[in-house]
C-alpha positions as CSV (number, residue, x, y, z in Angstrom):
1,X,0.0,0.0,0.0
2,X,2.8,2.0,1.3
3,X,4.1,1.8,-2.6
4,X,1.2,2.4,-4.1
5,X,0.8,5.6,-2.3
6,X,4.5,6.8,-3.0
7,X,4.2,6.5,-6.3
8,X,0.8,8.6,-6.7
9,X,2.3,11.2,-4.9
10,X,5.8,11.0,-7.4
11,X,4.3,11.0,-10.6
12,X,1.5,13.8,-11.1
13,X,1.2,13.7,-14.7
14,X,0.6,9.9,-15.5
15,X,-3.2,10.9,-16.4
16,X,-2.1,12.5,-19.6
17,X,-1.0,9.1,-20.7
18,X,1.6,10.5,-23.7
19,X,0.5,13.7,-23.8
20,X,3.6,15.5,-24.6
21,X,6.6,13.6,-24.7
22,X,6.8,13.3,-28.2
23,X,7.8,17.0,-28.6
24,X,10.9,16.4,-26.1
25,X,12.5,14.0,-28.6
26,X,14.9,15.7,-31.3
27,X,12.1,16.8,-34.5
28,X,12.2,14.2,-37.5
29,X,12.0,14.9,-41.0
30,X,8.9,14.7,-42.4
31,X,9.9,11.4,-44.8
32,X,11.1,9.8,-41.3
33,X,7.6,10.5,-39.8
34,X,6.0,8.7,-42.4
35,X,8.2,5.7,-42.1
36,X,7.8,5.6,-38.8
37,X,4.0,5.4,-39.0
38,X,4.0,2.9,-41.6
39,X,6.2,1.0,-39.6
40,X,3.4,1.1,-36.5
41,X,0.5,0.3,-38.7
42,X,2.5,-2.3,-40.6
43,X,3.0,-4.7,-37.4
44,X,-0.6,-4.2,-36.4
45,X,-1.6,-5.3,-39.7
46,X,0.2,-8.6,-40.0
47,X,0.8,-9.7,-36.7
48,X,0.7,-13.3,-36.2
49,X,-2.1,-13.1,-33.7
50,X,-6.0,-13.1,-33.7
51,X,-8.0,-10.3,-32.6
52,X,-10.5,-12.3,-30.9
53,X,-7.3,-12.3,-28.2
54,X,-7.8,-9.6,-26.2
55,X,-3.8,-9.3,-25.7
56,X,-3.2,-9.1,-29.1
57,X,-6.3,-6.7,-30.1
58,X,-4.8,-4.4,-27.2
59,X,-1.4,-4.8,-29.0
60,X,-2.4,-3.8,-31.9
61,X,-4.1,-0.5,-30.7
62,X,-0.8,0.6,-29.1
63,X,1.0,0.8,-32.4
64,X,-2.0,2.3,-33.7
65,X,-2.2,4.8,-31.0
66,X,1.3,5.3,-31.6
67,X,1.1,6.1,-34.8
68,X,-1.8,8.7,-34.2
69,X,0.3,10.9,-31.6
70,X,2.9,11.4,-34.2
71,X,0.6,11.8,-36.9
72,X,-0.9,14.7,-34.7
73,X,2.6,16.0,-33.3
74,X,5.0,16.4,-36.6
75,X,5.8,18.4,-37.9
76,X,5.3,21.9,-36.1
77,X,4.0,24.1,-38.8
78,X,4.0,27.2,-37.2
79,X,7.8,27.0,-38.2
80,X,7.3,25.9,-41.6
81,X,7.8,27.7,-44.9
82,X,4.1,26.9,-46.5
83,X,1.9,26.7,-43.6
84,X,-1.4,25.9,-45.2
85,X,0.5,23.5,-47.4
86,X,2.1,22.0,-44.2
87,X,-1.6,21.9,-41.8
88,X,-2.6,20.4,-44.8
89,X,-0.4,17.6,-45.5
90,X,-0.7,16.8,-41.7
91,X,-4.6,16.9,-41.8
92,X,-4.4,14.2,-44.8
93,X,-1.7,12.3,-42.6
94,X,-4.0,12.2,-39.4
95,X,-7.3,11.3,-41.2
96,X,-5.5,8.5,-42.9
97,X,-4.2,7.3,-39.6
98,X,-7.6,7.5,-37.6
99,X,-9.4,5.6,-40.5
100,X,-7.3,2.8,-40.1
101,X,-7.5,2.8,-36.8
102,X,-11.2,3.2,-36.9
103,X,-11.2,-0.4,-38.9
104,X,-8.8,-1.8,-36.3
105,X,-11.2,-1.0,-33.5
106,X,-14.3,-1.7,-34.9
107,X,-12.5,-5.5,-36.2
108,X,-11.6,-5.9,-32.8
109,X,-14.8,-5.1,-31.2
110,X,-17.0,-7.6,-33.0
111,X,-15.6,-10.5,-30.4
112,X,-16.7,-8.8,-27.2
113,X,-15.2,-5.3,-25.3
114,X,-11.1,-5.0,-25.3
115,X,-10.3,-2.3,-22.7
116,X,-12.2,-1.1,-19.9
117,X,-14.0,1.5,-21.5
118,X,-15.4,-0.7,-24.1
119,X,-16.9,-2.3,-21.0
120,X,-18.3,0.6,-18.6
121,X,-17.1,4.1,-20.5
122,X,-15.4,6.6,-18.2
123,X,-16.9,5.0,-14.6
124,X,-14.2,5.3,-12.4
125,X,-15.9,5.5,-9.2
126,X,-16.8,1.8,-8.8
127,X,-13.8,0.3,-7.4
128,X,-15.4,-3.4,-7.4
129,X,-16.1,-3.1,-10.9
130,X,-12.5,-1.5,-11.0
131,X,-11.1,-5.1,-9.1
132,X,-13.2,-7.6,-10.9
133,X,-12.0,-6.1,-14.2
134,X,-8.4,-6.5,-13.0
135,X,-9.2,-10.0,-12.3
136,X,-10.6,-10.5,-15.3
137,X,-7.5,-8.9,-17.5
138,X,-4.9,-10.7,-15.3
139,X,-6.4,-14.1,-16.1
140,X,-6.0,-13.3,-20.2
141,X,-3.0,-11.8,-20.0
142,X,-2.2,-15.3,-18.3
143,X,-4.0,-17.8,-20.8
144,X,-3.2,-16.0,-24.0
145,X,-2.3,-17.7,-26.6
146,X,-0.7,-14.6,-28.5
147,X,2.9,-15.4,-29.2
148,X,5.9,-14.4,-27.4
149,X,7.6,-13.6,-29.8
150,X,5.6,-10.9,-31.3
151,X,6.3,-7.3,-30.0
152,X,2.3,-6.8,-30.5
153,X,1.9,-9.1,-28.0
154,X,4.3,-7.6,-25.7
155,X,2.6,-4.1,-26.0
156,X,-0.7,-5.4,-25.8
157,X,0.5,-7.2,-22.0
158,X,2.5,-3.8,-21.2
159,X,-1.0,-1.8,-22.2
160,X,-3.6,-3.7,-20.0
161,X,-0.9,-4.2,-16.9
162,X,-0.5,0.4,-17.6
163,X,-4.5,0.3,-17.9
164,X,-5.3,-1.5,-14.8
165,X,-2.3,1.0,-12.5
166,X,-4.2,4.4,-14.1
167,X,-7.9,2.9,-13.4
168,X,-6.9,2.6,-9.6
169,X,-5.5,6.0,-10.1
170,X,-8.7,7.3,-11.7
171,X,-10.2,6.0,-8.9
172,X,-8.8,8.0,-6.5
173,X,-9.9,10.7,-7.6
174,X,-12.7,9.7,-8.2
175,X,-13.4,9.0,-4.7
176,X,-11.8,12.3,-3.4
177,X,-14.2,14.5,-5.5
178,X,-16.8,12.7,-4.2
179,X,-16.0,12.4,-0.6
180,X,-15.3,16.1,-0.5
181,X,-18.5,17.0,-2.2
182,X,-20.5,14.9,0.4
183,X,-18.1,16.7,3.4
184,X,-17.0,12.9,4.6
185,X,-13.9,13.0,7.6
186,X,-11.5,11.1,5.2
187,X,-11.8,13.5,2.1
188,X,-8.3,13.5,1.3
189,X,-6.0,11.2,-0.7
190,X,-5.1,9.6,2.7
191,X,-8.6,8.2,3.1
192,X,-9.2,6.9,-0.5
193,X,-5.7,5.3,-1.1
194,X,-6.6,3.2,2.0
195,X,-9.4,1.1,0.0
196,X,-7.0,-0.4,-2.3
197,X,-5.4,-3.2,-1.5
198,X,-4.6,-5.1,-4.4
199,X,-2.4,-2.5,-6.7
200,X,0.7,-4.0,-5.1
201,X,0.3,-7.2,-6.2
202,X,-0.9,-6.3,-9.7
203,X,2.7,-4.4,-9.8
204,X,4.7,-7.2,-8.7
205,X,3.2,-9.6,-12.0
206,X,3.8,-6.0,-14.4
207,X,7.4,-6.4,-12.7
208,X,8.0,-9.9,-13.6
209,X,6.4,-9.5,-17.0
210,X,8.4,-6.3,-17.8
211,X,11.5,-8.6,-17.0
212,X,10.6,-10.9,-19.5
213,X,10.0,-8.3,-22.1
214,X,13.3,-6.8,-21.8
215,X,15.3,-10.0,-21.8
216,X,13.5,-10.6,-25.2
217,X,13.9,-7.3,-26.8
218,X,15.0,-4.6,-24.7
219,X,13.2,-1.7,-22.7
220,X,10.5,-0.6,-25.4
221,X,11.5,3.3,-26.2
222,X,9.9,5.5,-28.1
223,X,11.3,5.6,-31.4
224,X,11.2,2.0,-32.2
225,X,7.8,1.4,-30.2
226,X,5.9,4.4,-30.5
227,X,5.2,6.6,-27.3
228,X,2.1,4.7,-26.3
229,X,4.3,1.5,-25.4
230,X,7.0,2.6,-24.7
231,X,4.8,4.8,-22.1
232,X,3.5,2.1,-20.8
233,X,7.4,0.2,-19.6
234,X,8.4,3.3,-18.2
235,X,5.5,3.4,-15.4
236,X,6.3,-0.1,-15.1
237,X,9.2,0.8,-14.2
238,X,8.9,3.4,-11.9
239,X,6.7,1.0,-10.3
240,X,9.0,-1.8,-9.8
241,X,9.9,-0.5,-5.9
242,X,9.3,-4.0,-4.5
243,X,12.7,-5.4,-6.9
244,X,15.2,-3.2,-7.0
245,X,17.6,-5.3,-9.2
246,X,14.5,-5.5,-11.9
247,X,14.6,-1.2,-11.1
248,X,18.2,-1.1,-11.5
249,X,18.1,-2.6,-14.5
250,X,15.3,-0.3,-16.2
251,X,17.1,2.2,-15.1
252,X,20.6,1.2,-17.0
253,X,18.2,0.7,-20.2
254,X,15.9,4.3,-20.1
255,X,19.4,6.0,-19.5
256,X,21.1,4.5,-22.3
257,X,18.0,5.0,-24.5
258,X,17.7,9.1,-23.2
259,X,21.6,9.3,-24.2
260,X,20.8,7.8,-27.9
261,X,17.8,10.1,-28.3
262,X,15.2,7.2,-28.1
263,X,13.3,8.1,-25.1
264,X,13.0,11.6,-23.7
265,X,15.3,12.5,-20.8
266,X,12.5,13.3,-18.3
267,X,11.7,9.5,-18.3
268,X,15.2,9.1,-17.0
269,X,14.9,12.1,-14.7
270,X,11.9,10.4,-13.5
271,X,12.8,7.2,-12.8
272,X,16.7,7.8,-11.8
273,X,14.4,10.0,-8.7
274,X,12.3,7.3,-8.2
275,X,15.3,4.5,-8.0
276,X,17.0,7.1,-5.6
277,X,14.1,6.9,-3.3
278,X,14.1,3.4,-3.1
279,X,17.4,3.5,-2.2
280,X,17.5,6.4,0.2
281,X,19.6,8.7,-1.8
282,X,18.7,12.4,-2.7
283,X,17.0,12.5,-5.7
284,X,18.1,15.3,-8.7
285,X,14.6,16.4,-10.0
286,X,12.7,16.4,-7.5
287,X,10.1,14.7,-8.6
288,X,9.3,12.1,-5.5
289,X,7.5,13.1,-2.3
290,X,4.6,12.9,0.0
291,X,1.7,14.4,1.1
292,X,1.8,15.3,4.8
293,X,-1.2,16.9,6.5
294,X,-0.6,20.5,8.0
295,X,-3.5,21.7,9.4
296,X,-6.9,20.9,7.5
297,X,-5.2,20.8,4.3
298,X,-2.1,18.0,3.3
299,X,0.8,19.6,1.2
300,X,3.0,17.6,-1.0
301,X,6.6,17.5,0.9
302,X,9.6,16.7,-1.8
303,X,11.8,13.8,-0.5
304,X,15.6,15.4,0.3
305,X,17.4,16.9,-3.2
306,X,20.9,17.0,-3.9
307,X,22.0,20.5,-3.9
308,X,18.5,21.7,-4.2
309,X,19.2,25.3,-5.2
310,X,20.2,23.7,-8.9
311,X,17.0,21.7,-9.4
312,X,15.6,24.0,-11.9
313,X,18.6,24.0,-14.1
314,X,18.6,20.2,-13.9
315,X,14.7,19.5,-14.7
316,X,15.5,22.7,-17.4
317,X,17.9,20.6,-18.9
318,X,15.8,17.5,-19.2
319,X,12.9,19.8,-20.8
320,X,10.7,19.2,-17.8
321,X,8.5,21.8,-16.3
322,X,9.5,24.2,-13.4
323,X,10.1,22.9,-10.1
324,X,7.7,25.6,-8.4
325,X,5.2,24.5,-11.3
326,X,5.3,21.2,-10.4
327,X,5.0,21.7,-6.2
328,X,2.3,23.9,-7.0
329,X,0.7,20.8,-8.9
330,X,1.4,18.2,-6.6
331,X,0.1,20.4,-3.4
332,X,-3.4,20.4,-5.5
333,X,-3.6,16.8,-5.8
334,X,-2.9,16.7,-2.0
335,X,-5.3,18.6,-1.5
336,X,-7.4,17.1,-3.6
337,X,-8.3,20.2,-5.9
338,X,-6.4,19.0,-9.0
């Protein structure tokens, strides 16, 4: 629980699944775009897999979702020559993307629900229906018969075990709105985090599956992956507090993939923080902490930071947001106005 709770508190923007990492990698050419989405729609296509698999249908909407964020991201034509011309390349780009994956969805659909909000839309609040869901997922991602060796498959494990960690997030809040709108005693993070009792668990089988993954084909990153996936190992990651030579490891392999321009270097920042936690070092970025209640209303309290009057170069450097940005976040959230 204790983990569970840490890592809430350490990572404010995980909501936003991929929301703007994409811009923090070095720009590509417009001809290595459209490789690169090819590329994503390509293994979706012809994996060796069926769709009636759940595992493999969520696979295959990674890459696609993949191929939609940079469809949507590049290039940046307020910097181009011919705007119009450029919006209007990218417009053609993106509808061809989204009508592909349109197909994909509704292809997968026809053999029942994939995700959880092909099952119940956007009802976070339920935390049962949250649990028996899990359950549900865990046992196909268990039974599968989608091969190993396919990096669909691999995504599509890495995507529901990322699905189930956010939907107990969601909850969360979920159940602090609503506490504070009924005035309940416990309307604070403290009170709602208490309920859930089986994340750790779930994290420790993501661990172990994330293991496997790497040993096979490396830490997914985001230029051979796309960002949804490679999204999706990096919380894993960060999560991995109960095995720290399984952290250690990720850690080596986001590092190696920041320095080669594969992954953005807040990932790193992130994770090297959350590794220095577990560890009881000072992190550099301070991006780990906790609430702690002062008075009626808890405050998010960084963890100790080396040399803390050059934390804003650092997190500058790694094209994060400002440190006094991201307190000011992180004390709504423990406070449960976020």
């Amino acid at each position: 629980m204790l983990k569970f709770i840490g890592f809430f508190l350490g990572a404010a923007s995980l909501l936003s699944v991929c929301a703007s990492a994409a811009n923090k990698l070095a720009p590509a050419s417009e001809t290595a775009l459209d490789r690169r989405i090819a590329q994503f729609e390509a293994l979706a296509r012809h994996a060796r897999c069926r769709d009636s698999d759940r595992v493999c249908a969520m696979g295959k909407r990674a890459f696609f979702q993949s191929a939609e964020i940079l469809a949507k991201t590049y290039p940046d034509c307020a910097r181009a020559h011919d705007r119009k011309t450029c919006e209007g390349a990218k417009t053609k780009r993106l509808d061809a993307v989204k009508k592909a994956e349109d197909a994909l969805i509704r292809a997968t659909r026809v053999h029942g629900p994939v995700d959880y909000e092909d099952r119940y839309g956007e009802d976070y609040a339920d935390l049962k229906k949250i649990a028996d869901y899990a359950a549900a997922t865990q046992h196909d991602i268990a039974t599968t018969k989608c091969p190993k060796s396919e990096k669909i498959c691999a995504a599509g494990e890495l995507a529901f075990f990322e699905e189930i960690d956010q939907l107990y997030l969601r909850n969360i809040y979920a159940c602090v709105a609503a506490a504070q709108k009924s005035r309940a005693p416990d309307a604070t993070i403290f009170g709602c985090v208490s309920h859930h009792r089986d994340v750790d668990k779930i994290d420790d089988e993501a661990t172990t599956r994330l293991v496997q993954i790497t040993d096979r084909f490396g830490l997914p990153n985001e230029v051979e992956w796309g960002e949804k996936t490679s999204h999706d190992a990096w919380l894993l990651a960060q999560h991995a507090d109960d095995d720290q030579k399984a952290q250690t490891k990720f850690l080596a392999l986001v590092k190696r993939a920041a320095e080669r321009g594969l992954t953005p270097m807040e990932d790193y920042a992130y994770l090297l923080d959350r590794h220095a936690k577990n560890t009881d070092a000072p992190q550099l970025y301070g991006t780990q902490g906790n609430c702690k209640a002062v008075g009626n209303s808890p405050v998010w309290v960084p963890v100790p930071i080396k040399d803390e009057a050059e934390v804003e170069k650092r997190r500058a450097a790694a094209g994060m947001e400002s440190f006094k940005s991201y307190r000011a976040k992180m004390n709504r959230i423990c406070a449960g106005t976020q």
